[in-house]
Structures are given as structure tokens and as C-alpha cells.
C-alpha positions as CSV (number, residue, x, y, z in Angstrom):
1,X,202.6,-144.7,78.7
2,X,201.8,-147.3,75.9
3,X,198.6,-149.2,76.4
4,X,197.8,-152.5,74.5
5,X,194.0,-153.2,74.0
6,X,193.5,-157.2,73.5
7,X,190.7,-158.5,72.8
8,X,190.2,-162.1,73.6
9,X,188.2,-164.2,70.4
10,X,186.9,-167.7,69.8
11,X,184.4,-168.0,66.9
12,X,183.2,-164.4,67.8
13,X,183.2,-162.8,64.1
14,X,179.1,-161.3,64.9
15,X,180.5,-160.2,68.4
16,X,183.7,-158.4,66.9
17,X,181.6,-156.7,64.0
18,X,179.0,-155.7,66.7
19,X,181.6,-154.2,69.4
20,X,185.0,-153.7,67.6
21,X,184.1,-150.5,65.9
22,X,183.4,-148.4,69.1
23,X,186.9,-149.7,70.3
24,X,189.0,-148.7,67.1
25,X,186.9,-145.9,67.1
26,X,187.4,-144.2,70.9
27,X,191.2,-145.8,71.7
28,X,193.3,-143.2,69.9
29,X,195.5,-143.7,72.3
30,X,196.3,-147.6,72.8
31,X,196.8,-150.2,69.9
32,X,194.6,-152.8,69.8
33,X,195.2,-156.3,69.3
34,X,192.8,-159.1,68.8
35,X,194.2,-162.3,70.3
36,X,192.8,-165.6,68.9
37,X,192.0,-168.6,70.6
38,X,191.9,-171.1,67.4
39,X,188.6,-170.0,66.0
40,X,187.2,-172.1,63.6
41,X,184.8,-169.3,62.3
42,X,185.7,-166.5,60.1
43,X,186.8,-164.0,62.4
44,X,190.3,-164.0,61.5
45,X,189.6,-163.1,57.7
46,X,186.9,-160.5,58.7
47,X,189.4,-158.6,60.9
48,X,192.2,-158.6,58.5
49,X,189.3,-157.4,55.4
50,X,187.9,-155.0,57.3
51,X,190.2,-153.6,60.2
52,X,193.7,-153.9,58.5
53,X,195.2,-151.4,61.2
54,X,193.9,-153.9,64.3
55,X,197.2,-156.5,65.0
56,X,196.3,-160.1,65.1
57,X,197.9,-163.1,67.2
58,X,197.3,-166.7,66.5
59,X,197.1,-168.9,69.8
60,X,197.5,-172.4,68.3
61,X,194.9,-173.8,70.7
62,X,191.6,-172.6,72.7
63,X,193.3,-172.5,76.4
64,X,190.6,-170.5,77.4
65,X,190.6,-167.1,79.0
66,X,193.8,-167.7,81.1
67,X,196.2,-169.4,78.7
68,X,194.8,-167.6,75.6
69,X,195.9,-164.4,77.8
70,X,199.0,-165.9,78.8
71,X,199.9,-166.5,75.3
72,X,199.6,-163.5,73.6
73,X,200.5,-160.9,76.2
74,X,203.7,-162.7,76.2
75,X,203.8,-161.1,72.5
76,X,203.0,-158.2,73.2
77,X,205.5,-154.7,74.3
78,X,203.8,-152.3,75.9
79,X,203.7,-150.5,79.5
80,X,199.9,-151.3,80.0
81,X,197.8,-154.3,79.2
82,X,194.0,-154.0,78.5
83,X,192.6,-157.3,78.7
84,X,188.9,-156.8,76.6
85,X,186.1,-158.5,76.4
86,X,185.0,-158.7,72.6
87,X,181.2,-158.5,74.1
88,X,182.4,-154.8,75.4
89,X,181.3,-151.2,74.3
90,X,183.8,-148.6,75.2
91,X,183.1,-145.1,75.7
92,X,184.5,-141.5,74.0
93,X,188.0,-140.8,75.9
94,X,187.6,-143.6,78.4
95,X,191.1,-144.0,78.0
96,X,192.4,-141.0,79.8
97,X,191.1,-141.3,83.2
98,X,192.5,-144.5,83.1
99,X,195.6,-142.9,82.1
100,X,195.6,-140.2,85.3
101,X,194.1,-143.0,87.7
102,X,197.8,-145.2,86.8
103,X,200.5,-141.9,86.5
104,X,198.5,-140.7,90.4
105,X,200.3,-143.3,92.2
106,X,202.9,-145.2,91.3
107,X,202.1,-148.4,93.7
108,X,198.6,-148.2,90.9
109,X,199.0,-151.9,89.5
110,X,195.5,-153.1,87.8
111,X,192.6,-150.7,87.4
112,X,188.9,-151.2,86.3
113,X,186.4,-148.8,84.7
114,X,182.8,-148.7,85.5
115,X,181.2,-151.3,83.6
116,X,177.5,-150.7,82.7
117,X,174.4,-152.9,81.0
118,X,175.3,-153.2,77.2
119,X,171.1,-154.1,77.3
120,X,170.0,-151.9,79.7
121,X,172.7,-149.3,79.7
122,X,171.1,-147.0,83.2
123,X,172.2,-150.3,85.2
124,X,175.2,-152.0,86.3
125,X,176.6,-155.4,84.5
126,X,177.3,-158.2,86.6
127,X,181.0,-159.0,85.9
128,X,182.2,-156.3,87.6
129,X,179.8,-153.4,88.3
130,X,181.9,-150.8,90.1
131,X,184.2,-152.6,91.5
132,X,185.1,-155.8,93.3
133,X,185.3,-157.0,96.6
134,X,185.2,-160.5,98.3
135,X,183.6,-160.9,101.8
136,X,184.7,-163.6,104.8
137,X,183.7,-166.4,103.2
138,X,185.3,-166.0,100.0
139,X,182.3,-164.7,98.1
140,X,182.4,-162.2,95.4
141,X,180.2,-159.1,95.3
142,X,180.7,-155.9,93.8
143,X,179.6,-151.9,94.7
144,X,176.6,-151.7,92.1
145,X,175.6,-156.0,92.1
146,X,175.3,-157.9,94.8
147,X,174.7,-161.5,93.3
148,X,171.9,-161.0,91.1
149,X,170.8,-157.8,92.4
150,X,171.8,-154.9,89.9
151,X,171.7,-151.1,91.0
152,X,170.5,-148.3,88.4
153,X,173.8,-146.1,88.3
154,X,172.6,-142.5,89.6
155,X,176.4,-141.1,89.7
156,X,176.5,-143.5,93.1
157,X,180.1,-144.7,91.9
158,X,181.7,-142.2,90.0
159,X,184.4,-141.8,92.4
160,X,188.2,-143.5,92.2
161,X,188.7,-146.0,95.0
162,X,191.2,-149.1,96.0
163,X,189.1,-152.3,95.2
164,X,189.9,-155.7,96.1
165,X,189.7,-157.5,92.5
166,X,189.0,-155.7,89.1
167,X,186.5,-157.4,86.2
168,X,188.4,-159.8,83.7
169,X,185.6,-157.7,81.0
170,X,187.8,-154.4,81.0
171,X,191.1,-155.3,83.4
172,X,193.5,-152.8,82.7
173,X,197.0,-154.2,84.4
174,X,200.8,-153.0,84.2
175,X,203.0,-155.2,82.0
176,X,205.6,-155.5,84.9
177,X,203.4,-156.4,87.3
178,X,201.7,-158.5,85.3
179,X,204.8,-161.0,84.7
180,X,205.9,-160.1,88.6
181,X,202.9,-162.0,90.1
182,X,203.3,-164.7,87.3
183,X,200.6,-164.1,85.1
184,X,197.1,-165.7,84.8
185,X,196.5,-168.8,86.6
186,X,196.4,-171.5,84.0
187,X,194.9,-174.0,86.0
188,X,191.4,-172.1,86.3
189,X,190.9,-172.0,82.4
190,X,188.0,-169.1,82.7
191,X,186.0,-167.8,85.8
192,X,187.6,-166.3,88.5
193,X,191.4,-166.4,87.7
194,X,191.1,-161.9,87.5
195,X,189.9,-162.3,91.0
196,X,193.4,-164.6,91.7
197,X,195.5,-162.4,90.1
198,X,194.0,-159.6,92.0
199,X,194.9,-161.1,95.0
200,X,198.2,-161.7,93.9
201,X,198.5,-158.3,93.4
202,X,197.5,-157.9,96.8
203,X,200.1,-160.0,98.2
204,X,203.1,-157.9,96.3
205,X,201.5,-154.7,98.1
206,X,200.1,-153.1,94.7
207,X,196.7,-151.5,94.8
208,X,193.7,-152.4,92.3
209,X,191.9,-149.5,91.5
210,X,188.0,-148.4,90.4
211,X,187.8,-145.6,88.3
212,X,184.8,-144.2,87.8
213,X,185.2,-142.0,85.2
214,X,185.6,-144.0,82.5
215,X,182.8,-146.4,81.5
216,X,182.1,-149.1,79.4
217,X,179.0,-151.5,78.7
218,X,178.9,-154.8,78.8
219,X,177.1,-157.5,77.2
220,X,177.7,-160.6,79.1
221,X,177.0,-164.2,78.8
222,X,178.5,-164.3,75.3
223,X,181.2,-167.3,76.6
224,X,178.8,-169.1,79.0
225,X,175.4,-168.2,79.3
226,X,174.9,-167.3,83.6
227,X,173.0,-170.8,83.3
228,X,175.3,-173.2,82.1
229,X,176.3,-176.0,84.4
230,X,179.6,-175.8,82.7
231,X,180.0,-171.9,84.3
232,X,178.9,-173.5,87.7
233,X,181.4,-176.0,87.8
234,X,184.6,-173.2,86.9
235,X,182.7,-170.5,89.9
236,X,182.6,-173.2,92.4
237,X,185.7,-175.6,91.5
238,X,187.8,-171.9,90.9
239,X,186.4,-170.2,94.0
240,X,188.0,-172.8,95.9
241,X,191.5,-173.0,94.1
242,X,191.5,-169.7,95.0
243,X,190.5,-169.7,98.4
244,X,193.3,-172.1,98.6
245,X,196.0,-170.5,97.2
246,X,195.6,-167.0,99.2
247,X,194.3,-167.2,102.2
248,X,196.7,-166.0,104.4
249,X,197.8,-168.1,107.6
250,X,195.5,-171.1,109.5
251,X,192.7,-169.2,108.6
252,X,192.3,-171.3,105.2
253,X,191.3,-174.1,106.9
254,X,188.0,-172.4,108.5
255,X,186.9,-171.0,105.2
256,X,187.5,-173.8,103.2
257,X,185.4,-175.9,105.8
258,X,182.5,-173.2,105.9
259,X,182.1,-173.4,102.1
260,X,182.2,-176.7,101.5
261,X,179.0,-176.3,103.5
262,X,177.4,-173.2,102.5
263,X,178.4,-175.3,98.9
264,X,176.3,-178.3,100.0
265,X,173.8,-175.8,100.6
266,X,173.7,-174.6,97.3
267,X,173.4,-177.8,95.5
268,X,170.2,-179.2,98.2
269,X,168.8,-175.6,96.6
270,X,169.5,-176.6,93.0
271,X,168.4,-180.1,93.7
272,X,165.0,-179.2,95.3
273,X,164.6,-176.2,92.4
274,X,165.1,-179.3,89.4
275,X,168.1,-177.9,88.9
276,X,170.1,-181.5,88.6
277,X,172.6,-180.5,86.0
278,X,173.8,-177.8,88.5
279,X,173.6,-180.1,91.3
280,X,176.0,-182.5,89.7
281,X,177.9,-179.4,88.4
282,X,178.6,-178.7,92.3
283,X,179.4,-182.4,92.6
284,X,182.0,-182.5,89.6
285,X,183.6,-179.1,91.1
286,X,184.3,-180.6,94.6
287,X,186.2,-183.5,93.1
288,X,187.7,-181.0,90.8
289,X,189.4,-179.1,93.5
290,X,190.3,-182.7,95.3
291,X,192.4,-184.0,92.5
292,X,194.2,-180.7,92.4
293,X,194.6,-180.1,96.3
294,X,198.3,-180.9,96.2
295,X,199.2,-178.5,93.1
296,X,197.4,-176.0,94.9
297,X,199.1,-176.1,98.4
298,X,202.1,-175.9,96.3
299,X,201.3,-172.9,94.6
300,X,200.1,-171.7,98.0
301,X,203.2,-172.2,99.5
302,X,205.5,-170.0,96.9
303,X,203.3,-166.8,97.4
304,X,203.4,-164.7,100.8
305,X,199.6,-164.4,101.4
306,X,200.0,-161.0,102.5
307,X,196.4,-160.1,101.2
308,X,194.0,-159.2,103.2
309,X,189.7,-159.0,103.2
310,X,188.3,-156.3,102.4
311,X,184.9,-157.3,104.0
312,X,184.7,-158.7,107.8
313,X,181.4,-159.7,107.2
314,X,179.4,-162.7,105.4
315,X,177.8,-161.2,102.4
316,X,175.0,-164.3,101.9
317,X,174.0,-163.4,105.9
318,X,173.5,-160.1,104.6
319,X,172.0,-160.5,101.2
320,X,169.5,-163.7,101.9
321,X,169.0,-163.4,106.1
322,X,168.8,-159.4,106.5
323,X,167.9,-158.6,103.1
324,X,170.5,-156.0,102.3
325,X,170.2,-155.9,98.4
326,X,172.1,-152.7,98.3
327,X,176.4,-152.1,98.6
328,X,175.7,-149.1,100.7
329,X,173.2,-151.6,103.0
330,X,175.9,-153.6,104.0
């Protein structure tokens, strides 16, 4: 079982001298490519000085997460893709559970590690925790972070489960699969396209998988700080492309409806907080997703929307009305 380790880069030379060691170092068993998204930094020069044995490929433009993806995995042979972070520590042998969690089960398509605090590493990160799920509404949350609650890890999660979506930080996905459910959405250019092509997944009949054994940490924020307007206008606009596209059945109609609320509600709480930038953020997402409503019925009308929820209940009722910070609360 070849695995490919790429590592996503735009003008991250400090990042890739900070984090790429512990990955040459602890992946005996994948190669590892760095994948660059037209940096205008150094980072291409420092690799090729310093890490001769890690294989580089040139995107001619920064496409962001999706397209820069897109593009070089389309160059790449191997049986397993690791799409990496270059803001990610890995662990000694976190390869082989990995390994075991994809030969146990052949219907295995995409699998995440647990991903742990780079700065606080006895905690959970936010992108992706240990593990994702989505709730009735659409909304992400993960076992180990439930929006901006983080849980210490005691051992809670070191277990292998079926998860709904699986972190774009560490995504481990087959090849085959990968080009069956046609690759990363394009359209979303960064922030929530892993949790559309998890659903895809989904809607082939291919489980996403947590394993817990394996463990990396994460430093987050390196591409958009969590308090850029710019991240959220791609969480909102993307949430609902993808609410869109996979919904299954008449059902879209009622969550769309319900967010486009529970969105207002967001921005009247940015407004009232002086939070304008994010207000108008919320704004520009809205008419975002209008001027690409058609494109996305389209795209929702070539997949089978066989996916289902993994949560029947609203996680914001939970978290902000009965005060359930906790996964195992909900």
C-alpha cells in the first residue's frame, strides 16, 4: 500500500522549516511531496537545499486548497493520498495504524488521525479534533471541539470509529476514490470543501474513518487567522454550497431556509459585538452563494444524495440553549 504525503505551500518557507523535519523524519513509509501553490517566498529553494529527497510540484497559480490539491494529486501515483497541512506535527509510527485502519475494511475510503494542539499539545485542535460530524442544521462539530469549546484528551477518543467528514489538516484518502467522487470541489477554494468531499464519499457508500491511534498536532490559523472576515465569508458562503449540493431529497429546502436565519442571527450578533467586517462578511457570503445557485443545483443534480446525518439533533440548541459543551453531553 503506497501512501503519498503532500504537503500544501504558499509562501510558507518558516512553516516548512518548523514542521517538515518531524514528517521526513517519522514517514518511513510514504513519500512525501510538497505541492506549491506559486509561492513568491523562498520555499521552493529551501526545500530543494536542504531536503533533496522530498519531490516537489509547481502549481502555476495559487487556486487555493482545492485546486492546488486538484493539481498536483493529479501528478501523483500512489494507492493512498495524504493531504498535509504544512502547519502539522506528525507523530513516531503514526503511519501504521493508519495503514491497519484502511487494509480492515475494504469499503475504508478516507481516514483521519487524532489531531491535537500544536500550542497546547494535552488538548484538541479545532480543525478536526477526533473526528467530524455535522448536526441537522448543517453545522460542523467534532468529538473533542464543539465550536470553540476544546476538550483536554484523557484517552476519551482513542478508539477507531465511522465519522461523518475527516479534517482537510491530516485527510488521508484512497487514490481511486478520490478521482471516483471527482475530486475537490473547485468552486469552494478553501474552507469546507474536505467536509463536501466527505459527503461525497458518503453518497458512493464508502466509510470515513477516525483512528485514534495515530496522532498529530496541529498549529492552526497559519492560512487565515480564525478572525479573518475573509475565513467568515468561505465558512458561511461554503456551508451553504454544500448544504446544497447534498442534501438528500425536499429536505434541502428546510435547511437552507433555517440557516439563512440562524445566519441573520449570526451577523445581528457580530453587528451588536462591533464586529462590522464580519457582518458584511455574512452579507458578501449570501450573495456569494446567490450568484452560484444555478451551478450548484447542477452539481446537485449529477450526485445521488445518498448521505445521510449523522446527528438528528441541532447542535447550536445544544451548545448555546442547554449548555452542552461536551461530545459525550450531547
Amino acid at each position: 500500500m503506497n501512501i503519498a504525503v503532500v504537503i500544501l505551500n504558499w509562501n510558507g518557507r518558516l512553516l516548512l522549516e518548523q514542521f517538515l523535519p518531524s514528517v521526513i523524519t517519522h514517514s518511513k513509509e510514504a513519500v512525501i511531496y510538497v505541492a506549491d501553490n506559486a509561492s513568491t517566498d523562498t520555499s521552493v529553494t529551501y526545500i530543494k537545499d536542504k531536503f533533496p529527497e522530498v519531490r516537489i510540484i509547481i502549481n502555476t497559480s495559487n487556486g487555493g486548497y482545492a485546486k492546488g490539491y486538484n493539481d498536483a494529486l493529479s501528478q501523483i501515483e500512489a494507492d493512498i493520498f495524504c493531504l498535509l497541512n504544512s502547519d502539522v506535527e506528525v507523530s513516531k509510527d503514526w503511519l501504521i495504524p493508519i495503514i491497519k485502519t484502511f487494509k480492515s475494511d475494504s469499503a475504508v475510503a478516507a481516514v483521519q488521525p487524532k489531531i491535537l494542539d500544536y500550542k497546547n499539545k494535552g488538548y484538541f485542535e479545532y480543525a478536526g479534533a477526533a473526528g467530524g460530524f455535522i448536526d441537522k442544521m448543517g453545522y460542523p462539530y467534532c468529538r473533542g471541539r464543539i465550536f470553540d469549546t476544546l476538550e483536554e484528551d484523557k484517552g476519551q477518543y482513542n478508539d477507531c470509529i465511522e465519522i461523518f467528514w475527516a479534517s482537510g489538516a491530516c485527510l488521508f484518502i484512497k487514490k481511486q476514490v478520490f478521482e471516483e467522487v471527482g475530486r475537490l470541489d473547485e468552486d469552494f477554494f478553501a474552507h469546507q470543501e474536505e467536509i463536501d468531499l466527505c459527503w461525497r464519499i458518503h453518497h458512493l457508500g464508502y466509510k470515513v474513518m477516525y483512528c485514534g491511534l495515530s496522532k498529530v498536532y496541529h498549529l492552526g490559523g497559519a492560512t487565515l487567522d480564525t478572525m479573518n472576515p475573509r475565513k467568515t465569508f468561505l465558512n458561511f458562503r461554503n456551508n451553504l454550497f454544500m448544504l446544497l449540493k447534498n442534501v438528500p431529497g425536499p429536505k434541502v429546502w428546510w435547511v437552507l431556509f433555517n440557516r439563512m436565519l440562524l445566519d441573520g442571527l449570526a451577523g445581528i450578533k457580530f453587528l451588536i459585538s462591533g464586529k462590522f467586517s464580519h457582518f458584511a462578511a455574512i452579507l458578501r457570503a449570501h450573495f456569494g452563494f446567490y450568484l452560484n445557485f444555478n451551478r450548484f443545483v447542477k452539481k446537485r443534480k449529477k450526485l445521488s444524495q445518498r448521505g445521510k446525518y449523522y446527528s438528528i439533533f441541532s447542535v447550536v440548541w445544544q451548545y448555546f440553549i442547554l449548555k452542552r459543551k461536551h461530545f459525550n453531553q450531547l
